[in-house]
Backbone bond lengths (Angstrom), bond angles and torsions (degrees), N, CA, C in turn:
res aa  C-N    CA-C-N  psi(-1)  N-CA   C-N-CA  omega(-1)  CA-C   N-CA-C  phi
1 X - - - 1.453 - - 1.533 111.09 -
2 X 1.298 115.84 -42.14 1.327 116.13 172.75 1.645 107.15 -51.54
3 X 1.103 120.74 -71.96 1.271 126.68 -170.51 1.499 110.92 -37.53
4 X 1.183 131.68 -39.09 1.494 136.83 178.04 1.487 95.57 -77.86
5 X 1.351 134.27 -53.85 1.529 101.73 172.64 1.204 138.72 -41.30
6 X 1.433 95.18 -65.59 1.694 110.61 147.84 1.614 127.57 2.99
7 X 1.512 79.93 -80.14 1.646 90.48 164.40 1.453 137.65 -48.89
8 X 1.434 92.91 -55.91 1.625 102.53 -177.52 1.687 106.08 -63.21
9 X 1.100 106.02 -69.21 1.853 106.04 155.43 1.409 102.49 -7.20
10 X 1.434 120.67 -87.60 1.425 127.70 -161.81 1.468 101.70 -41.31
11 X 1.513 120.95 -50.86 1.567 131.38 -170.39 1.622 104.48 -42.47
12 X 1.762 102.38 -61.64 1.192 98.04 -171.55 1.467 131.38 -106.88
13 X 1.216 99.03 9.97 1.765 109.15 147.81 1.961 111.26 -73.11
14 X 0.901 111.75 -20.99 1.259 107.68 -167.14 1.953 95.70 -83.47
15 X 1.561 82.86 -46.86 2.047 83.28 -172.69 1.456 120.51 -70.27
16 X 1.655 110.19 -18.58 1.006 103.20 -157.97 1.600 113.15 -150.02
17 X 1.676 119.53 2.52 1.219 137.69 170.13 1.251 114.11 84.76
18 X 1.510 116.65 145.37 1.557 105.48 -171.23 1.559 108.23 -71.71
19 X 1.336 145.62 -31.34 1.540 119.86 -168.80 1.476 86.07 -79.54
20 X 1.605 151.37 9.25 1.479 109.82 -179.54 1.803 108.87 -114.66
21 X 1.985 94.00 21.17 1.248 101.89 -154.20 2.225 77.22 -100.19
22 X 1.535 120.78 147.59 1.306 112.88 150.98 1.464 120.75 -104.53
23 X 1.297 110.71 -167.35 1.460 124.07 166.37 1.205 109.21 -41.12
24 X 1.598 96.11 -83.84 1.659 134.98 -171.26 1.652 97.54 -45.12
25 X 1.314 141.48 -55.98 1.337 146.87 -158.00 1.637 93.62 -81.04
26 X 1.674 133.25 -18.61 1.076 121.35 167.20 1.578 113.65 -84.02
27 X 1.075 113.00 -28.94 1.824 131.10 -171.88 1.895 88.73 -67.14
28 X 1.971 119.55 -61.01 0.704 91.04 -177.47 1.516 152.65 -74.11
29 X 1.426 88.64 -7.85 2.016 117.81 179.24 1.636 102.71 -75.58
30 X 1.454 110.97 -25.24 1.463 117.13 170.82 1.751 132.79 -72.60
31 X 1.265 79.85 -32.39 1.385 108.53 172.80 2.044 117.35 81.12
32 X 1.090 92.07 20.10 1.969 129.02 -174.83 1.694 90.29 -103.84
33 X 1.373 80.86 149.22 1.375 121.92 163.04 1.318 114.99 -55.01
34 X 1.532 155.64 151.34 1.193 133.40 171.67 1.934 105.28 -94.23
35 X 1.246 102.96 -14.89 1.310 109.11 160.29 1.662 125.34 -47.47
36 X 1.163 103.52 -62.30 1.872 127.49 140.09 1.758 119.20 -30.73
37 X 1.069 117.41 -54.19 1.269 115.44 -152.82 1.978 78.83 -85.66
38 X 1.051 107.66 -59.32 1.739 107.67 -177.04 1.674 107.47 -33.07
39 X 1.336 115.53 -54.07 1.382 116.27 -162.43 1.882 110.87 -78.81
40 X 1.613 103.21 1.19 1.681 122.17 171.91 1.628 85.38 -102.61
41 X 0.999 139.64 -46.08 1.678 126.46 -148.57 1.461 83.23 -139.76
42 X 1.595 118.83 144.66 1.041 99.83 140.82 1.731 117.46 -105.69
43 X 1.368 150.03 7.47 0.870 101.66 168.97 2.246 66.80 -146.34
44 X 1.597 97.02 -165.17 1.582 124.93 176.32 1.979 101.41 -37.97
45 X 1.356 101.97 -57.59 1.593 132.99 -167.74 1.709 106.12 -76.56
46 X 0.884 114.31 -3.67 1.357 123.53 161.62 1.521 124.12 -81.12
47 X 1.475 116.68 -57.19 1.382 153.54 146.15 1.120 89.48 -18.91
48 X 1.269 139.15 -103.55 1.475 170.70 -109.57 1.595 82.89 -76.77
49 X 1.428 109.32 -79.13 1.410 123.73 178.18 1.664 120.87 -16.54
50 X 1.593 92.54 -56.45 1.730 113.49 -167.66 1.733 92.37 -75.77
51 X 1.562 129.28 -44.68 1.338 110.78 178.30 1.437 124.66 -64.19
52 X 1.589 122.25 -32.66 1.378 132.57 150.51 1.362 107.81 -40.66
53 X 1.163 132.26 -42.98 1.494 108.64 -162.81 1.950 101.58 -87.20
54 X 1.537 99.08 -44.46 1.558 95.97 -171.98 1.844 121.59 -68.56
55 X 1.686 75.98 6.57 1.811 73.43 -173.77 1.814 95.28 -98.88
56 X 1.668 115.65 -29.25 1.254 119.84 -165.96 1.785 92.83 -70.86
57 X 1.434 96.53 -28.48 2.172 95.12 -175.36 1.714 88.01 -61.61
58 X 1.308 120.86 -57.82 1.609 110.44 -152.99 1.518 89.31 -71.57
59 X 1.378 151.38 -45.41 0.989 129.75 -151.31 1.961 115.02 -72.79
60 X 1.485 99.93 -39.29 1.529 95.48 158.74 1.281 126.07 -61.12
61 X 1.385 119.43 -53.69 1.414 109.05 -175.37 1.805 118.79 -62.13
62 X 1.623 113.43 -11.25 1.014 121.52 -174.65 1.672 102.47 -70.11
63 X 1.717 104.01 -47.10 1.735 116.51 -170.03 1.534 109.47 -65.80
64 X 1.547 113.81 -34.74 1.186 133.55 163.52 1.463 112.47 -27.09
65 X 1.257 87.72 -82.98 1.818 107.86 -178.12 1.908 111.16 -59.46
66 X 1.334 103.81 -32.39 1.677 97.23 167.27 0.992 146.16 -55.87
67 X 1.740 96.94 -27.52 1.439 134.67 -178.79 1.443 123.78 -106.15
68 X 1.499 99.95 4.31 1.630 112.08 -168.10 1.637 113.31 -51.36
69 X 1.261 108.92 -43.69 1.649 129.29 -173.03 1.053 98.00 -120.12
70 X 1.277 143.15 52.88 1.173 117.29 147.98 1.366 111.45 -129.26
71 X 1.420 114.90 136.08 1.425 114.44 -171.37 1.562 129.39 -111.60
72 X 1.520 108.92 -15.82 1.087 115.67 171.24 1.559 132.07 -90.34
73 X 1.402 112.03 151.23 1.691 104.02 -138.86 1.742 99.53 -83.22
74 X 1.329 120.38 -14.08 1.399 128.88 -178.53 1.505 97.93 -76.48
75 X 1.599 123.83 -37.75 1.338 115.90 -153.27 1.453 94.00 -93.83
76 X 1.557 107.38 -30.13 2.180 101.28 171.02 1.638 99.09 -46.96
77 X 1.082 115.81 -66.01 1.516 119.93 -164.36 1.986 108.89 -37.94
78 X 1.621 98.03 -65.99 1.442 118.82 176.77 1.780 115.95 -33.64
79 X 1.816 107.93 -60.93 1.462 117.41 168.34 1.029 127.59 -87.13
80 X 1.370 122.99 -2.43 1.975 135.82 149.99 1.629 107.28 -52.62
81 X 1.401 114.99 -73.44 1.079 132.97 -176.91 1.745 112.58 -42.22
82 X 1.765 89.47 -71.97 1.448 84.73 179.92 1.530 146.50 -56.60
83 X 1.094 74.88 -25.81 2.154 107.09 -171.36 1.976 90.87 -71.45
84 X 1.385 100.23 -43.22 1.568 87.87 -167.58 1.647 105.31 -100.00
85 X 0.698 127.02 -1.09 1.960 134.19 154.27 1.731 100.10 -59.64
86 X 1.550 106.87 -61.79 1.221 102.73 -164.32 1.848 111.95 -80.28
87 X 1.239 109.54 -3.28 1.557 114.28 176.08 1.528 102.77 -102.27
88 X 1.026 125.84 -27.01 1.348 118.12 141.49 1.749 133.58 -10.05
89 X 1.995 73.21 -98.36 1.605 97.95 175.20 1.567 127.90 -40.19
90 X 1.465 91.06 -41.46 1.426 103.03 -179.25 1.815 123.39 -93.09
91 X 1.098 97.34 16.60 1.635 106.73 178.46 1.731 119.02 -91.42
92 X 1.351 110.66 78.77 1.196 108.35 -167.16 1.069 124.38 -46.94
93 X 1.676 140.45 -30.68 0.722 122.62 -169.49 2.070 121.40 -89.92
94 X 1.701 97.80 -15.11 1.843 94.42 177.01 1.753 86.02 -86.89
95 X 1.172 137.74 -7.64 1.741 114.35 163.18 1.517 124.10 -74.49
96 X 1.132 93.84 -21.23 1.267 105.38 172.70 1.846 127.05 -78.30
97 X 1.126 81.64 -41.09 1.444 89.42 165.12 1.705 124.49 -86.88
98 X 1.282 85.17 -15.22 1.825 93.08 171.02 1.635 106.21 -94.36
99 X 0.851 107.87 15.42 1.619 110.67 176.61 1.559 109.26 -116.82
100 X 1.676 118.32 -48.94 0.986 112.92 -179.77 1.443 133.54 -105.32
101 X 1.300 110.58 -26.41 1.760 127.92 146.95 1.805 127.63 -89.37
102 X 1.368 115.46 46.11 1.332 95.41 -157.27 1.208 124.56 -73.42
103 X 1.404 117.43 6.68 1.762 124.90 -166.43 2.030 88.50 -99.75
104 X 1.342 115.15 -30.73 1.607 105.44 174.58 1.647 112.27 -58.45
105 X 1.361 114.91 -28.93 0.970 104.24 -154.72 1.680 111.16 -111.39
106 X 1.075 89.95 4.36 1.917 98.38 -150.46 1.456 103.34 -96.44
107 X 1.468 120.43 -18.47 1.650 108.65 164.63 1.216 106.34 -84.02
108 X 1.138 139.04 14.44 1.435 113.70 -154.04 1.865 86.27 -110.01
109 X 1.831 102.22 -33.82 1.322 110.25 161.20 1.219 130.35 -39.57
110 X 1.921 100.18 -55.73 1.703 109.17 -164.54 1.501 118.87 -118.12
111 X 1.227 122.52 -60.18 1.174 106.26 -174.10 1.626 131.33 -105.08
112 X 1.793 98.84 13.26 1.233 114.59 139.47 1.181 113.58 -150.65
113 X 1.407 104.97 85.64 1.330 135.12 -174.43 1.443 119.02 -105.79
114 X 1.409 108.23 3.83 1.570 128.81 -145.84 2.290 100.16 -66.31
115 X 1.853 90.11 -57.22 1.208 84.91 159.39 1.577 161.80 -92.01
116 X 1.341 89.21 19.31 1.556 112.90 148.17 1.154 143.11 -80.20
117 X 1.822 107.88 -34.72 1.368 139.83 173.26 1.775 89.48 -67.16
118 X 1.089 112.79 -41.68 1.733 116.40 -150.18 1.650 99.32 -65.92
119 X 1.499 108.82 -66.23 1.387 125.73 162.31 1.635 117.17 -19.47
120 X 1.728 108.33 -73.78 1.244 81.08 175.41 1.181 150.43 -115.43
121 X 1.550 99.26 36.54 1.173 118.17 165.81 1.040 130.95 -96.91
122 X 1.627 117.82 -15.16 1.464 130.45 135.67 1.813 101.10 -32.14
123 X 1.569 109.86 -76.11 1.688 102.60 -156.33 1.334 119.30 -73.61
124 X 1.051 121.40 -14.80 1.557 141.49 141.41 1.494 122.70 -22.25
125 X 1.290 107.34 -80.52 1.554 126.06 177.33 1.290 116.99 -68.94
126 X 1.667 129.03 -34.63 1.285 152.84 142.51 2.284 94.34 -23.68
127 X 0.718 100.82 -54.82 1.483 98.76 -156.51 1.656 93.14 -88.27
128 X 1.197 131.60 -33.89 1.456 149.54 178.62 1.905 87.34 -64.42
129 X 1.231 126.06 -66.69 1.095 94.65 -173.99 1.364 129.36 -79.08
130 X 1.293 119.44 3.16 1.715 117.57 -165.78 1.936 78.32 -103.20
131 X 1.213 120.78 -6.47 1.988 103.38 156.60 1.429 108.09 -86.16
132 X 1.356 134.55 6.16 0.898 140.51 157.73 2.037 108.27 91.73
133 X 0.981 102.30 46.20 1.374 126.00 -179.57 1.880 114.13 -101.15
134 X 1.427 118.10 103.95 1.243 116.62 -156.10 1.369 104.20 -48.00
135 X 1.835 134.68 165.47 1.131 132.33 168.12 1.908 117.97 -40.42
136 X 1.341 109.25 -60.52 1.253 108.30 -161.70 1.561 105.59 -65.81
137 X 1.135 139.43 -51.67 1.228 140.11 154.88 1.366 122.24 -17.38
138 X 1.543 115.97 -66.07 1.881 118.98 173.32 1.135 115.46 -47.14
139 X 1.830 106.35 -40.94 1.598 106.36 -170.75 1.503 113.01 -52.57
140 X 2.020 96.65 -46.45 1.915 99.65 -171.96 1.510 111.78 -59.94
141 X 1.219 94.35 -27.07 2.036 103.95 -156.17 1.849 74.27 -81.41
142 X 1.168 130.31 -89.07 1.735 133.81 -175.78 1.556 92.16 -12.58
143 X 1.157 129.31 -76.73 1.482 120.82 -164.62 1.707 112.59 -67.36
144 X 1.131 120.54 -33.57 1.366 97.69 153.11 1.497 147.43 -34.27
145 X 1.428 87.80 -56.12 2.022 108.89 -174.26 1.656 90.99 -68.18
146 X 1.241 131.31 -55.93 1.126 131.67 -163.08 2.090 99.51 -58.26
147 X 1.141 99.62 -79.43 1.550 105.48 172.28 1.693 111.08 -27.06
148 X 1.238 119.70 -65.23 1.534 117.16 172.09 1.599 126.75 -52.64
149 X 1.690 111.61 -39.49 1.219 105.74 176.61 1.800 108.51 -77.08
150 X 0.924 131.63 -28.29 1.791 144.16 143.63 1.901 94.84 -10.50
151 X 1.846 86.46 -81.35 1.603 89.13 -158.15 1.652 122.80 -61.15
152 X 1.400 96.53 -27.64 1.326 111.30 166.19 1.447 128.94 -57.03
153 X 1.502 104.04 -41.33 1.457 107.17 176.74 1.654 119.61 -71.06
154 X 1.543 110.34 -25.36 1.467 116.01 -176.18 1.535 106.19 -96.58
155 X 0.954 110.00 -29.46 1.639 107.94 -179.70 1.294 116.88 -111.85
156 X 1.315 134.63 62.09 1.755 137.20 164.71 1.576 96.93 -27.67
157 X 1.310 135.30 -102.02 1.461 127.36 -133.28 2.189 115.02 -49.13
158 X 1.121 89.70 78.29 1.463 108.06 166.73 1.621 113.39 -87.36
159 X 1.611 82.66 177.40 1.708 104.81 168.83 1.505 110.36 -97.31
160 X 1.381 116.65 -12.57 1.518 111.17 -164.33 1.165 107.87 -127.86
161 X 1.378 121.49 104.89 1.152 127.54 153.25 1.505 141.74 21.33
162 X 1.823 109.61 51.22 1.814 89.11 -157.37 1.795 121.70 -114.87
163 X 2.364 95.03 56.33 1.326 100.88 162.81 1.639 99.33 -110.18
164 X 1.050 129.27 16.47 1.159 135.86 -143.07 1.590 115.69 -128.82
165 X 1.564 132.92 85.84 1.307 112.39 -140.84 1.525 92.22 -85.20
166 X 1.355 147.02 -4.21 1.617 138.42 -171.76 1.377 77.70 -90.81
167 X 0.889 145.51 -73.31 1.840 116.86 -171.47 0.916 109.10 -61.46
168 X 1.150 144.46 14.84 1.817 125.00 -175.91 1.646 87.65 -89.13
169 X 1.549 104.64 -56.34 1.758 133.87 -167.56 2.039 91.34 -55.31
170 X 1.460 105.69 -60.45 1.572 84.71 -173.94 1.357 125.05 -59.13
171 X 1.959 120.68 -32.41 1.201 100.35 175.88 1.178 114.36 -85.73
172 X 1.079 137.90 0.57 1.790 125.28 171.66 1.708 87.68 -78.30
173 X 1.517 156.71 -49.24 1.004 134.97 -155.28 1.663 113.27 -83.47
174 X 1.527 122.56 -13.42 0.820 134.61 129.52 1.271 145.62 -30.40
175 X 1.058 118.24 -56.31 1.690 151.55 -143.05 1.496 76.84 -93.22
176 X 1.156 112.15 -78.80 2.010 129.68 -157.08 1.441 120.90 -113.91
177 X 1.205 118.39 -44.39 1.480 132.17 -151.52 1.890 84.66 -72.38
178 X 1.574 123.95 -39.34 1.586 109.29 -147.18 1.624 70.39 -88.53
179 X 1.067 145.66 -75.64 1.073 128.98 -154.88 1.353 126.38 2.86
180 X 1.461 134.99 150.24 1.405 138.15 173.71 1.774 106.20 -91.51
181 X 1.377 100.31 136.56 1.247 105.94 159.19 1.705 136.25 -95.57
C-alpha cells in the first residue's frame, strides 16, 4: 500500500508540484480513504521524505550496478559521471520539481547539499578504491564526479553534449581522468 501512495504522490508531484499537491487529492489518486492514507503518512512531509529515500535506494543501487564490472579507475570516473548526469536528466520527477518549485528544492542541492554530496561521494570513491586508487585520491576524484553531476543537473545550457553518454565519458576523461597524478 505504501508503494502505490508513493506512486501516486510521485504522479502528482511530478504534474503538479508538491505544495499544490494535498492529502485528500493523494488519498483520492490512491484510491484510500484519507483516514487510511493519514494512518500510512501522517502528514504531506512525510511522503516527501519516503520518496527521497526510495529514490536515494534506487539511485545507489542503480550506481552500484553501473559500476558492477568495472575496474578501471579512469572508467569508474567516466561511468560514475555519466550514468549519474544521465539519471539525473532523466528523473522526472526532481525535473519536475526543478522546473516548477525550484527554491523547494534547490538547497537541498546546494548550499546544504552536504548530504547528498556526502552519499555519493562516499559510493563513488568506494568504487575508486576497489580499482585500486589510493583513499585520498578517490575522495578528490569521488567529489569531483559528484560536484559535476550536481552542476550538470541544475545548469543544462553547456558546451558538452549531456544526452549523449560517449561525450558524457569523454569529457569526464578529459576533464580529470588524463590528468597526472
Amino acid at each position: 500500500m505504501q508503494e502505490r501512495i508513493l506512486d501516486a504522490a510521485w504522479d502528482l508531484f511530478s504534474a503538479q508540484g508538491v505544495q499544490a499537491t494535498t492529502m485528500s487529492r493523494i488519498a483520492d489518486e490512491t484510491g484510500i480513504s484519507r483516514v487510511w492514507l493519514y494512518r500510512q503518512f501522517p502528514n504531506r512531509d512525510a511522503i516527501v521524505r519516503a520518496l527521497v529515500l526510495r529514490e536515494t535506494v534506487r539511485f545507489v543501487d542503480g550506481m552500484n550496478d553501473a559500476l558492477a564490472n568495472v575496474h578501471d579507475d579512469g572508467e569508474v570516473v567516466e561511468v560514475a559521471f555519466a550514468w549519474g548526469v544521465r539519471w539525473c536528466r532523466e528523473h522526472e520527477l526532481l525535473n519536475a520539481l526543478l522546473t516548477r518549485e525550484p527554491d523547494s528544492l534547490l538547497p537541498d542541492l546546494t548550499t546544504a547539499g552536504r548530504p547528498v554530496l556526502t552519499l555519493g561521494a562516499r559510493l563513488v570513491s568506494r568504487h575508486l578504491c576497489e580499482a585500486g586508487v589510493d583513499a585520498e585520491r578517490a575522495n578528490l576524484l569521488a567529489d569531483w564526479v559528484v560536484r559535476m553531476v550536481m552542476s550538470h543537473t541544475l545548469t543544462r545550457t553547456v558546451l558538452v553534449e549531456l544526452d549523449d553518454e560517449p561525450s558524457l565519458r569523454a569529457y569526464a576523461r578529459a576533464a580529470l581522468v588524463s590528468v597526472p597524478h
